[in-house]
DRENDO-1510 file (C-alpha; in Angstrom, 1 decimal, always signed):
<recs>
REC; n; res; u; v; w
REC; 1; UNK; -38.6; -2.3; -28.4 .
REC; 2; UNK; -38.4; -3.9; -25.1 .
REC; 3; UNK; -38.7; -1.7; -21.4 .
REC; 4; UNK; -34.8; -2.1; -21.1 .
REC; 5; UNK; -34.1; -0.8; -24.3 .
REC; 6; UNK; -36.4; +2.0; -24.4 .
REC; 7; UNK; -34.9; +3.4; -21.0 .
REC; 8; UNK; -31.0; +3.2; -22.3 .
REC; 9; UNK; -32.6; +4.8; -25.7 .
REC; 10; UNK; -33.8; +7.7; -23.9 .
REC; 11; UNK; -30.5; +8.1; -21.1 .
REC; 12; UNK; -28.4; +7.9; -24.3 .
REC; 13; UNK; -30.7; +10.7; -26.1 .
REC; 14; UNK; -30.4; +12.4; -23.0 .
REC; 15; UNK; -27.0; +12.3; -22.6 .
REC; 16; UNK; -26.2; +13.2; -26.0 .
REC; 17; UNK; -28.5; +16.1; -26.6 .
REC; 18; UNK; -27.3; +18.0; -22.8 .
REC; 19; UNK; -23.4; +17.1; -24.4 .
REC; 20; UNK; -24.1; +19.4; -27.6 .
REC; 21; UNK; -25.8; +22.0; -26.0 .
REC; 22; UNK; -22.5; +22.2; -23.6 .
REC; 23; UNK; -20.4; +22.5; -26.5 .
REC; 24; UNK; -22.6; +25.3; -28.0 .
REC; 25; UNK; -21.4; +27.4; -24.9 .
REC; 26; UNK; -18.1; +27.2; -25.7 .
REC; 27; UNK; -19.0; +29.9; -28.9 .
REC; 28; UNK; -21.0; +32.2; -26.7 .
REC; 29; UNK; -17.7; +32.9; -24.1 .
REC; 30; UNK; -17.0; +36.6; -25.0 .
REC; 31; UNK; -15.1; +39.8; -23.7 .
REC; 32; UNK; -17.8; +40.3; -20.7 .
REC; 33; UNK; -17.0; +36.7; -19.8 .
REC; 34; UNK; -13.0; +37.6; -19.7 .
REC; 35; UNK; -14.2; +41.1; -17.9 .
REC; 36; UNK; -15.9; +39.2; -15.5 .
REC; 37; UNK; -13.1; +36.8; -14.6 .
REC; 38; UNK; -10.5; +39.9; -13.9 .
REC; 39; UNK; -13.3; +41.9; -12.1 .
REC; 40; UNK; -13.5; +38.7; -9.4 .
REC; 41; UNK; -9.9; +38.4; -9.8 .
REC; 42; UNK; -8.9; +41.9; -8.7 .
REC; 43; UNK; -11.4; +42.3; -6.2 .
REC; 44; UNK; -11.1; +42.7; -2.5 .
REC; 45; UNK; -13.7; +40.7; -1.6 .
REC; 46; UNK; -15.7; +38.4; -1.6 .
REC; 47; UNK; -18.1; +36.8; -4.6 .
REC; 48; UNK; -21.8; +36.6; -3.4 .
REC; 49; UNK; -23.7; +34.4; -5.4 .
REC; 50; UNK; -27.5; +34.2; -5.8 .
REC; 51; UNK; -30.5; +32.4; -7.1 .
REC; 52; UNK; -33.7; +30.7; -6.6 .
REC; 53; UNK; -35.3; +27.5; -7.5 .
REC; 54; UNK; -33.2; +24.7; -9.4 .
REC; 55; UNK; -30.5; +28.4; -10.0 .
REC; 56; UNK; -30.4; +28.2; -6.1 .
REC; 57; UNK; -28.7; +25.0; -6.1 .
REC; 58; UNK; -26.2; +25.5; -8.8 .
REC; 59; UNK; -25.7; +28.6; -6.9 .
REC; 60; UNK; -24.5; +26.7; -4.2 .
REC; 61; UNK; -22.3; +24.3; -5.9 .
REC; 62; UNK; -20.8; +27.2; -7.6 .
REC; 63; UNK; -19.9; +28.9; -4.3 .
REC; 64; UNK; -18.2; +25.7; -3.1 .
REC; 65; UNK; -16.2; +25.0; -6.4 .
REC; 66; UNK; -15.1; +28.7; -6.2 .
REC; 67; UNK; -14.1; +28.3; -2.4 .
REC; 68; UNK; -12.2; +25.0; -2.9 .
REC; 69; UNK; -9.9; +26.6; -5.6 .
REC; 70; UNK; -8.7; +29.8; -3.8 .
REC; 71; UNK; -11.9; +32.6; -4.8 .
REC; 72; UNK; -14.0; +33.3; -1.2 .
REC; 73; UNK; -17.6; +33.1; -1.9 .
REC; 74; UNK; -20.6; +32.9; -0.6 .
REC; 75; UNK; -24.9; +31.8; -1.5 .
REC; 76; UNK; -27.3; +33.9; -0.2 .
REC; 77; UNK; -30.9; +32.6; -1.2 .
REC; 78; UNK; -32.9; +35.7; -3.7 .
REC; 79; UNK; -36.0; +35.1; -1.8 .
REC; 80; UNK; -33.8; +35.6; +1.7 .
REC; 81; UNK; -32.4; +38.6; +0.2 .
REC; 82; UNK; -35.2; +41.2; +0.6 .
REC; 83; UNK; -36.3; +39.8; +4.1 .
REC; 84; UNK; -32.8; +40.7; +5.7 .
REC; 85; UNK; -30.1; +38.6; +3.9 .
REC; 86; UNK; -28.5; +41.5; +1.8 .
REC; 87; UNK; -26.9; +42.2; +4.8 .
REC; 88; UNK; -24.4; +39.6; +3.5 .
REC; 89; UNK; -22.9; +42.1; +1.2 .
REC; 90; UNK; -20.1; +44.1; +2.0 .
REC; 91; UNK; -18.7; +46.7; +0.0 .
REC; 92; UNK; -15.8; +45.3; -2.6 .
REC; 93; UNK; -18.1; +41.8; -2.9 .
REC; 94; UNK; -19.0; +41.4; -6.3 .
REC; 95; UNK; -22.4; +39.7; -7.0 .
REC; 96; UNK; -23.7; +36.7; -9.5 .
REC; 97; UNK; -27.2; +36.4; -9.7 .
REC; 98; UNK; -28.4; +33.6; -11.6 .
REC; 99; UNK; -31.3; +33.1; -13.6 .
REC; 100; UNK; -32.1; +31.2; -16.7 .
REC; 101; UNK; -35.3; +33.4; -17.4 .
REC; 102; UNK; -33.7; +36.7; -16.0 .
REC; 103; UNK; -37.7; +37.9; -15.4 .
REC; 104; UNK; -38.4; +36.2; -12.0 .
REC; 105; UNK; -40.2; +38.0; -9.5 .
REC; 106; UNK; -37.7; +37.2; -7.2 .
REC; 107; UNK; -35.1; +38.9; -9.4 .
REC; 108; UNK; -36.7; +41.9; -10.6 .
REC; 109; UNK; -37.1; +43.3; -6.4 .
REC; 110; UNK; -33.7; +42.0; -5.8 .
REC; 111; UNK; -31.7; +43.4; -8.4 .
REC; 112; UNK; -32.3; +47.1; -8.4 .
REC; 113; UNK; -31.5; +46.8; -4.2 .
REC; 114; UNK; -28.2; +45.1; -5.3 .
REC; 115; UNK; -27.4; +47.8; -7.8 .
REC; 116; UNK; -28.4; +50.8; -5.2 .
REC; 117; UNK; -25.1; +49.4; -3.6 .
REC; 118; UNK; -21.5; +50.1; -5.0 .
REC; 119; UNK; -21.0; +46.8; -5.9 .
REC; 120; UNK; -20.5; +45.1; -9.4 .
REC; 121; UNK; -23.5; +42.7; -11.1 .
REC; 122; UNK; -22.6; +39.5; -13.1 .
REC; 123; UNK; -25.4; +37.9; -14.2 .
REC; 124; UNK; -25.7; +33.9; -15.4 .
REC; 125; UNK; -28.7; +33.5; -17.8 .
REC; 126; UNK; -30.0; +32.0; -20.3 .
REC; 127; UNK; -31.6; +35.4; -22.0 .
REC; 128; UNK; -29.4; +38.3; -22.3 .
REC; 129; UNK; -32.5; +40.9; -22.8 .
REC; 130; UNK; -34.1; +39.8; -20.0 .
REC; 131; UNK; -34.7; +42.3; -17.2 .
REC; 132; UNK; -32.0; +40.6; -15.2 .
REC; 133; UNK; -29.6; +40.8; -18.4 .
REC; 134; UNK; -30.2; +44.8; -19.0 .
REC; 135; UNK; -29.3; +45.5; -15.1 .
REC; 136; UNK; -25.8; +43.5; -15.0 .
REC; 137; UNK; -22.8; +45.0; -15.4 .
REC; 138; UNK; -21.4; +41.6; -17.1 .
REC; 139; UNK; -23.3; +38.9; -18.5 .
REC; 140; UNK; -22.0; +35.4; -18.7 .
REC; 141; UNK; -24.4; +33.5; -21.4 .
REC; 142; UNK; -26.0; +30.3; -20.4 .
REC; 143; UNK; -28.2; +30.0; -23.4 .
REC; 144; UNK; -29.5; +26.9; -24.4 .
REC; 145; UNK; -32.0; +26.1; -26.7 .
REC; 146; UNK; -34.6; +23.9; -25.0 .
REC; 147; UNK; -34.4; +21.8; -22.3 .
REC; 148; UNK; -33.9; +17.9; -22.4 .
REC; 149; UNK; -37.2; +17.6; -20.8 .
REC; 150; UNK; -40.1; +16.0; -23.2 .
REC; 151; UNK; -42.2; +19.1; -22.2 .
REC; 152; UNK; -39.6; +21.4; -22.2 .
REC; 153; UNK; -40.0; +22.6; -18.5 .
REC; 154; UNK; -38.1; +20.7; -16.3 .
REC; 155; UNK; -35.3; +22.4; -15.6 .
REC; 156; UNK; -32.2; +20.3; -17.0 .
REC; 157; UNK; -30.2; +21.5; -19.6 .
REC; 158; UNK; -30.4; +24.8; -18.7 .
REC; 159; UNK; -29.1; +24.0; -14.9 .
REC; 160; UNK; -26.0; +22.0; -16.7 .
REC; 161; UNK; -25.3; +25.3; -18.6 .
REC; 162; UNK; -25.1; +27.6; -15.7 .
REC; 163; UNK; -22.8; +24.6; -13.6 .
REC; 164; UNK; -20.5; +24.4; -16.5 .
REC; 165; UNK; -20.4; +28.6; -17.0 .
REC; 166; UNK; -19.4; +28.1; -13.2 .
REC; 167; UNK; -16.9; +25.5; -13.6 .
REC; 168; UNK; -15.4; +27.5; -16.4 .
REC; 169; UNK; -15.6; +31.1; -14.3 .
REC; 170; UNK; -13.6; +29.0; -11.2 .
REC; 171; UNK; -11.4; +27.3; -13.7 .
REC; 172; UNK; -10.0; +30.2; -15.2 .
REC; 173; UNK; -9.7; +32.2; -11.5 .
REC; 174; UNK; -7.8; +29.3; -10.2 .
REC; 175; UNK; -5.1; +29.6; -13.0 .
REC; 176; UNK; -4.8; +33.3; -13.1 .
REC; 177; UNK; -4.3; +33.0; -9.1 .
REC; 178; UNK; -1.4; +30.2; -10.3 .
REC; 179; UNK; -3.4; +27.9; -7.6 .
REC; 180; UNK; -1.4; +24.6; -7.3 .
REC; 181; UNK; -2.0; +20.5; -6.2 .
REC; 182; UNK; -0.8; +22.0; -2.4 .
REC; 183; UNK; -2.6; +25.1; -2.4 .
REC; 184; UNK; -5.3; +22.6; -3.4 .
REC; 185; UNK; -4.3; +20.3; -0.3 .
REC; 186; UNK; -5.1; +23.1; +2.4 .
REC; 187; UNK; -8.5; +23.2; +1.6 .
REC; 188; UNK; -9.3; +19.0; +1.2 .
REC; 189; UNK; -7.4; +18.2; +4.3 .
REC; 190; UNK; -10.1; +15.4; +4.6 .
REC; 191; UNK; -10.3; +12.3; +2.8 .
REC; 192; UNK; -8.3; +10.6; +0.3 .
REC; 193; UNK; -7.9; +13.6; -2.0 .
REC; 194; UNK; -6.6; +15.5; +0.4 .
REC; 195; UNK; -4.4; +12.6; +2.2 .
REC; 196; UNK; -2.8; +12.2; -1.8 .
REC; 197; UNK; -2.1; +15.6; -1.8 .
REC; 198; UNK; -0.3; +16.4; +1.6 .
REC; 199; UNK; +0.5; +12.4; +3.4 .
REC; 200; UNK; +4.0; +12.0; +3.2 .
REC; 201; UNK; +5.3; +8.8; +3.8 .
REC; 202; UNK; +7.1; +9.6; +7.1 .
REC; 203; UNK; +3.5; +9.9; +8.6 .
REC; 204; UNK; +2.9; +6.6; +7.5 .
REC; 205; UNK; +6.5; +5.1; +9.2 .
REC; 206; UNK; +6.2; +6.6; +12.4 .
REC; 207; UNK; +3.3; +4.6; +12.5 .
REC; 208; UNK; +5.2; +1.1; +12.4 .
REC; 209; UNK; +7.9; -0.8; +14.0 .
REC; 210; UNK; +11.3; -0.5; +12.2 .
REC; 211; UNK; +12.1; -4.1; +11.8 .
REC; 212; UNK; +16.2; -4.5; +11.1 .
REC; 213; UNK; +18.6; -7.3; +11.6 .
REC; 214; UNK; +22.8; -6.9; +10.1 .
REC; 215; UNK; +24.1; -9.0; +7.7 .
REC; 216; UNK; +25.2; -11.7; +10.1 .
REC; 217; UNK; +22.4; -12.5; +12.1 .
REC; 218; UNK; +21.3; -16.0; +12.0 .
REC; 219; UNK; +18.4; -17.3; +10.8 .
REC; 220; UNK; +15.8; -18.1; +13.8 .
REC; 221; UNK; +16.5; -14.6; +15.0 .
REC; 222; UNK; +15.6; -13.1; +11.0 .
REC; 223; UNK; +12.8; -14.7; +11.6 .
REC; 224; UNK; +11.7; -13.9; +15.3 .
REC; 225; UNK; +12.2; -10.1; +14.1 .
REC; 226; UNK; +9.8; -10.3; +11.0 .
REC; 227; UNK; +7.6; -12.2; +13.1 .
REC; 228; UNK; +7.7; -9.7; +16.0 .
REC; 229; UNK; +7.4; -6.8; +14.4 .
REC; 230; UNK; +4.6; -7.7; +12.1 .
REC; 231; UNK; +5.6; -5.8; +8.5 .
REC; 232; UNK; +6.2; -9.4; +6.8 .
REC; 233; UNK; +9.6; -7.9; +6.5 .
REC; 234; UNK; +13.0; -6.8; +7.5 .
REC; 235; UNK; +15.7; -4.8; +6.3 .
REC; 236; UNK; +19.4; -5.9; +6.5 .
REC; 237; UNK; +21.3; -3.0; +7.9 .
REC; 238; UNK; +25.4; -2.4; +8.2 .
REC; 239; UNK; +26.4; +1.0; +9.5 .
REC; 240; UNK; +22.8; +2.6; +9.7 .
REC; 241; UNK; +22.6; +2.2; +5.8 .
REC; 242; UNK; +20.2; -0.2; +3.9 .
REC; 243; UNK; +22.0; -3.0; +2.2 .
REC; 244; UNK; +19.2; -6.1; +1.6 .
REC; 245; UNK; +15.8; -6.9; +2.5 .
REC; 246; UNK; +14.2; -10.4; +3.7 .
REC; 247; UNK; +10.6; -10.8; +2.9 .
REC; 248; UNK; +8.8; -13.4; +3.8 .
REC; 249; UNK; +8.8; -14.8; +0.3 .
REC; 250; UNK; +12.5; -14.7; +0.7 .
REC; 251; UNK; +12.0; -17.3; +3.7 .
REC; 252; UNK; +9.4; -19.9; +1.8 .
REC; 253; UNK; +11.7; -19.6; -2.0 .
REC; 254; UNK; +14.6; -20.4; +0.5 .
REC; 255; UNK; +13.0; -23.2; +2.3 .
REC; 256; UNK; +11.6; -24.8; -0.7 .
REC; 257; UNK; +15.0; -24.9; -1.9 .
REC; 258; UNK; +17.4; -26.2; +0.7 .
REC; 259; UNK; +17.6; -28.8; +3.2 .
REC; 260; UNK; +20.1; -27.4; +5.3 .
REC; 261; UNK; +19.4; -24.2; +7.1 .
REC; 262; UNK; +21.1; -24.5; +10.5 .
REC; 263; UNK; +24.2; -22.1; +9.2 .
REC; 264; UNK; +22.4; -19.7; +7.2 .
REC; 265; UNK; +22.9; -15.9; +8.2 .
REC; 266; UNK; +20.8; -12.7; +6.9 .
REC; 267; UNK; +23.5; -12.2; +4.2 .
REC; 268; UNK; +22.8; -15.7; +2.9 .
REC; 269; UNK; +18.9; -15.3; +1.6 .
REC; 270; UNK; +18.2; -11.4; +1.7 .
REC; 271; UNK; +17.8; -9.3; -1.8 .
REC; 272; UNK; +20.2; -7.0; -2.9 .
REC; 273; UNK; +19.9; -3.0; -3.4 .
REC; 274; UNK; +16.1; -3.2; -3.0 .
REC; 275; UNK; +13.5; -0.8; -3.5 .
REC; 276; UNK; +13.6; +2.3; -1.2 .
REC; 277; UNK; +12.2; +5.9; -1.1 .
REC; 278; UNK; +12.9; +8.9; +0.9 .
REC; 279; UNK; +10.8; +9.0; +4.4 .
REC; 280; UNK; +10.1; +12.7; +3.2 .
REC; 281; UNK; +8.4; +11.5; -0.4 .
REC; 282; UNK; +4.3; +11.8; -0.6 .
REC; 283; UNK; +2.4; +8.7; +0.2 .
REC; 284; UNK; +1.2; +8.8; -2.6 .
REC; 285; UNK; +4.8; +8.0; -5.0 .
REC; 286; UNK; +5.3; +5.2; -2.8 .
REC; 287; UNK; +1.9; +3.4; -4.0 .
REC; 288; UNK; +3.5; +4.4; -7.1 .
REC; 289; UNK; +6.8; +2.3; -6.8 .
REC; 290; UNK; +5.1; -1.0; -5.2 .
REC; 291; UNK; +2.6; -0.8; -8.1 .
REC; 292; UNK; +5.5; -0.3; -10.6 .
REC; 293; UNK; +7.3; -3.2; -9.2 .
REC; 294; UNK; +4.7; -5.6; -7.5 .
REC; 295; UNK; +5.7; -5.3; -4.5 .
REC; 296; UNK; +3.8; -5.0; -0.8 .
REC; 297; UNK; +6.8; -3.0; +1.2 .
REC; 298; UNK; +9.0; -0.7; +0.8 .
REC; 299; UNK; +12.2; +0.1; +2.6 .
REC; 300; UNK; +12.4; +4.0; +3.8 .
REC; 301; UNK; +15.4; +5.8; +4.2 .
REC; 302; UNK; +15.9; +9.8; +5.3 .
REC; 303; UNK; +19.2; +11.2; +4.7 .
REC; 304; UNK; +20.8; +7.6; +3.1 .
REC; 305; UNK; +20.4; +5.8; +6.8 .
REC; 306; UNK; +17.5; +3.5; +7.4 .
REC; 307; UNK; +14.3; +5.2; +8.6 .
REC; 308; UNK; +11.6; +2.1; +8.8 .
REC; 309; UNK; +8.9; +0.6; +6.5 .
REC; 310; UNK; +6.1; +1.8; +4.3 .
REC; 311; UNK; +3.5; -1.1; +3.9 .
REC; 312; UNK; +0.6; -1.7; +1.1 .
REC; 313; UNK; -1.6; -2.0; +3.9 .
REC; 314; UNK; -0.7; +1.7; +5.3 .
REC; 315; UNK; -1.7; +3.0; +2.3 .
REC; 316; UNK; -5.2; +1.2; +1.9 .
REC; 317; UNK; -5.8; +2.3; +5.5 .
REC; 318; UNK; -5.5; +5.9; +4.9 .
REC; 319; UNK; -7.6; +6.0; +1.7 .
REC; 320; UNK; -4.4; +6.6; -0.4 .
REC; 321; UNK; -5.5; +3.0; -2.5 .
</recs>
């Protein structure tokens, strides 16, 4: 077997082997799983969240999955605990520690501090007997039976388990909280998630010049305003309302077809009823409609008058594309 092959033998082994020890969790979600879920759910506070080693990172992607989908939490480091950090917890904060051993030394000072407190344990592990299992008030199983490391001591599998126990814990607060796509917005203001979620296309109009000429202008002055206003468009307007558009493929197909052009009004070569949306849609519908259609502008109107432009390229400038 060549190098190559051997390496997408043992990514494929990998793969596989982490995928059906996933799917094994779904059999070991019980009633202190759904306890826990309503305990966080109802509580006042705020969900503290610790660990250490390879469980300290998974700790803190936990925290900010949790924070992104409407549950306040917080990481505070095990080892940082017992040199000042438990601080951190107030009174109604419930507490995950994670562990996929349970026994750590780190764990077996920090837990009996935790419960000399008033506040509810959930533990994440991979051995429900362990010291760490015994002291919870809820445990949330993360068993798996090796990890994919050759000598079984990497931490790999084991970390995949407790991430997906977290997705699923976050997964199921976010629906019981009823946590919609702009709930979701408020908290990924930033990039293009976000912008998908809350940019609606009158942010992107008030950005461009509203090109418009009526149904009788004449030609060299159709196509002084496309030219000025730089949209490779212009709408044909009578009475405030929309009633054609001229592209500048309108211009060439009309060119390539007639030799005389010295008469020829706006009325003449422009498209009829084209393709509009409402200047208070998201962003994101209009890269819907010029994808539908094929199209690289779209006409914008806000209450049934004429309201300006939305172009491909405002959407591939924001992210929205």
């Amino acid at each position: 077997m060549s190098k190559t092959e051997s390496i997408k033998k043992i990514a494929r082994e990998t793969i596989t082997s982490e995928s059906k020890a996933i799917a094994n969790l779904a059999e070991l979600i019980d009633d202190d799983f759904a306890n826990a879920v309503e305990l966080i759910y109802n509580s006042k506070g705020r969900v503290i969240i610790t660990g250490i080693g390879k469980s300290a990172i998974i700790a803190n992607k936990i925290v900010a999955t949790l924070n992104s989908t409407g549950t306040p939490a917080i990481f505070m480091h095990a080892g940082d605990a017992i040199h000042g950090d438990l601080g951190l917890i107030l009174k109604d904060d419930v507490v995950i520690c994670i562990s996929k051993s349970g026994n750590t030394p780190e764990i077996k000072v920090l837990v009996p501090l935790i419960k000399n407190g008033p506040n509810k344990m959930i533990a994440i592990t991979g051995n429900t007997e362990s010291f760490l299992g015994q002291q919870a008030d809820y445990i949330l199983n993360a068993y798996v039976e090796k990890e994919v490391c050759p000598n079984n001591l990497a931490p790999t599998t084991s970390t995949t388990a407790q991430l997906v126990i977290g997705d699923a814990l976050s997964i199921c607060l976010l629906e019981l909280r009823g946590f919609s796509s702009k709930d979701f917005a408020k908290y990924h203001p930033g990039g293009s998630l976000g912008k998908k979620l809350y940019l609606r296309v009158s942010d992107l109009t008030s950005m461009n010049q509203k090109p418009e000429v009526s149904p009788d202008t004449d030609l060299k002055n159709v196509i002084i305003e496309i030219t000025e206003k730089m949209l490779g468009v212009t709408a044909v307007i009578e009475n405030r309302k929309i009633v054609g558009i001229i592209t500048d493929g309108d211009l060439r197909r009309m060119l390539s077809k007639r030799d005389d052009i010295s008469n020829l009004k706006a009325k003449d070569i422009m498209s009829n009823n084209p393709k509009r949306i409402d200047n208070n849609a998201m962003a994101v519908d209009a890269m819907e409609v010029m994808e539908t259609f094929g199209i690289s502008q779209l006409l914008v109107e806000e209450d049934e008058l004429y309201a300006g432009v939305v172009h491909l390229h405002d959407l591939v400038k924001e992210g929205i594309i």
